[in-house]
C-alpha positions in Angstrom: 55.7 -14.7 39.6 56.5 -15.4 43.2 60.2 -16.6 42.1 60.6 -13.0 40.6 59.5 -11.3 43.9 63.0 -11.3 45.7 64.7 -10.4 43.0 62.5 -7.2 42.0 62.6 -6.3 45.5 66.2 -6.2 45.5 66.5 -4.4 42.5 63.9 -1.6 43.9 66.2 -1.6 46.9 69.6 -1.2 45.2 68.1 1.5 43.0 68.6 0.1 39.6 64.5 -0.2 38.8 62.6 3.3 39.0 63.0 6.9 37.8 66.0 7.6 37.1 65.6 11.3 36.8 65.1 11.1 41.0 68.6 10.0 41.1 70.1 13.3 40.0 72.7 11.2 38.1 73.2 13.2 34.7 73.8 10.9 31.2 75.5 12.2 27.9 72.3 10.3 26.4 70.6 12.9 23.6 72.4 15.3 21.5 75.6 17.6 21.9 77.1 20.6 20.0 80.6 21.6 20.1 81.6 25.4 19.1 82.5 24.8 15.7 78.9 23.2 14.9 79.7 19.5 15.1 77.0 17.2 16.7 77.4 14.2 18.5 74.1 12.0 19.2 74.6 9.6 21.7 72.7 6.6 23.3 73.6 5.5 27.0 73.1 1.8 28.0 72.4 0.7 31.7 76.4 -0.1 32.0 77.8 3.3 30.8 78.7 1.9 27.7 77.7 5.3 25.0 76.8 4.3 21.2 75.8 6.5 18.9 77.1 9.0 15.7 79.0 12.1 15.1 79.0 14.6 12.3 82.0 17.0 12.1 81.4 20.2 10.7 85.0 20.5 9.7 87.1 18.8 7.9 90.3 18.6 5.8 87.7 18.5 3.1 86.1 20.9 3.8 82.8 18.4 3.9 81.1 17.6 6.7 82.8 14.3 7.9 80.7 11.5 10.0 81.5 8.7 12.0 80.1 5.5 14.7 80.7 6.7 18.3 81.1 4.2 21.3 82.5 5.0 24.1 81.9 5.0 28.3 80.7 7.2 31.2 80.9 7.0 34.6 77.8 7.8 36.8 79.2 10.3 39.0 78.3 13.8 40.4 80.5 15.2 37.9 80.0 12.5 34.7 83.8 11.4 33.2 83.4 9.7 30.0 85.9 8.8 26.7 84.1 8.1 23.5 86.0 7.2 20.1 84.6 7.8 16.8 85.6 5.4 13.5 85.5 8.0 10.6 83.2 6.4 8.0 82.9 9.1 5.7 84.9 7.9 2.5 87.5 11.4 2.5 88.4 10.6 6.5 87.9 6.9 6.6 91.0 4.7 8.1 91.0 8.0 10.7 89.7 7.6 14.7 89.3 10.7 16.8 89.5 10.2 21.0 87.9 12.6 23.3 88.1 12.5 27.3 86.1 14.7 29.5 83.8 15.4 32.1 80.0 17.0 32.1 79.6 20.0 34.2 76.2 21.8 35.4 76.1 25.2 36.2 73.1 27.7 36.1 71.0 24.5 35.0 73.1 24.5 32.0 74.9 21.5 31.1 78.9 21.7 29.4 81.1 18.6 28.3 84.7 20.1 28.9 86.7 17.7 26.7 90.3 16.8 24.8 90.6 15.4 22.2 93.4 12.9 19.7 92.7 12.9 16.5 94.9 9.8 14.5 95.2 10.0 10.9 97.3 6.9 8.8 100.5 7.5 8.3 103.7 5.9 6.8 106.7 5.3 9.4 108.2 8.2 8.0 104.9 10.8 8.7 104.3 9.4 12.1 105.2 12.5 13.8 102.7 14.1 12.1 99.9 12.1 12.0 98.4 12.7 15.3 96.5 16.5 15.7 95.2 17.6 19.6 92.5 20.0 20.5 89.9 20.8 22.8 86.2 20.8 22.3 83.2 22.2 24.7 79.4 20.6 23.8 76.5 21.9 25.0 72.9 20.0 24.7 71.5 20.6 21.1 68.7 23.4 21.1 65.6 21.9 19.9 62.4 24.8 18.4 59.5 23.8 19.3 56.0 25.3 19.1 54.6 27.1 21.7 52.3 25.7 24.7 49.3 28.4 23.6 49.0 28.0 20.4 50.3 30.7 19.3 52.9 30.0 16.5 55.5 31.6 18.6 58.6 28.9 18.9 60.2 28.4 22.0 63.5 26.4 23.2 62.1 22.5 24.6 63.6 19.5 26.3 64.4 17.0 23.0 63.0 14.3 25.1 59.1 16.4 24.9 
């Protein structure tokens, strides 16, 4: 135990053991909307490095299209991050979508202002056309919960409660 003591000290020193909601550093950890009702669940390892899955609400389909996310963020005041997401749904699979963006907080409401590449297969000959390009603004998913009296009334909650 005594062998750990330096080491847990240091790590309590540096910041990297504790609370890390008293660091004000914001994650992309839980889930995002976009404006077209796609949903992007993400999980944020210690390093940045983002897993997770998205569900498109769109598609050329018309089916709602889903996919395994990974990506990175960078703890900053203003959070930049790039995620990719490996189609898996049999009508879109063999197609990867790239978005790079940042998190902004404003009137305690937090945005992901993003881009976005969108790479379908193609032969040589329909490479010009196999690439699409849009933009894409997620909010935090609304979660309905009960209410705190008892009351049956629902009200809007932190998905973490």
């Amino acid at each position: 135990m005594l062998r750990k003591l330096p080491r847990l000290t240091l790590l309590l020193a540096l910041g990297i053991v504790g609370a890390s909601c008293s660091t004000g550093v914001q994650t992309l950890t839980g889930c995002w909307t976009n404006e077209l009702g796609s949903t992007a669940n993400i999980m944020m390892d210690e390093d940045g490095t983002l897993q997770g899955i998205y569900r498109s609400a769109v598609s050329r389909t018309g089916t709602q299209a889903e996919g395994e996310l990974i990506g990175f963020q960078v703890d900053i005041a203003h959070p930049t991050f790039g995620f990719v997401v490996k189609w898996t749904t049999e009508s879109v699979r063999g197609n990867v979508t790239a978005w790079t963006g940042q998190m902004f907080v404003a009137e305690g409401t937090q945005t992901l202002k993003t881009m976005w590449l969108l790479r379908s297969g193609s032969s040589v000959d329909g490479n010009w056309a196999a690439t699409l390009t849009g933009t894409d603004i997620f909010t935090r998913c609304i979660v309905k919960c009960g209410s705190a009296g008892g009351d049956g009334s629902e009200r809007e909650c932190d998905p973490g409660e």
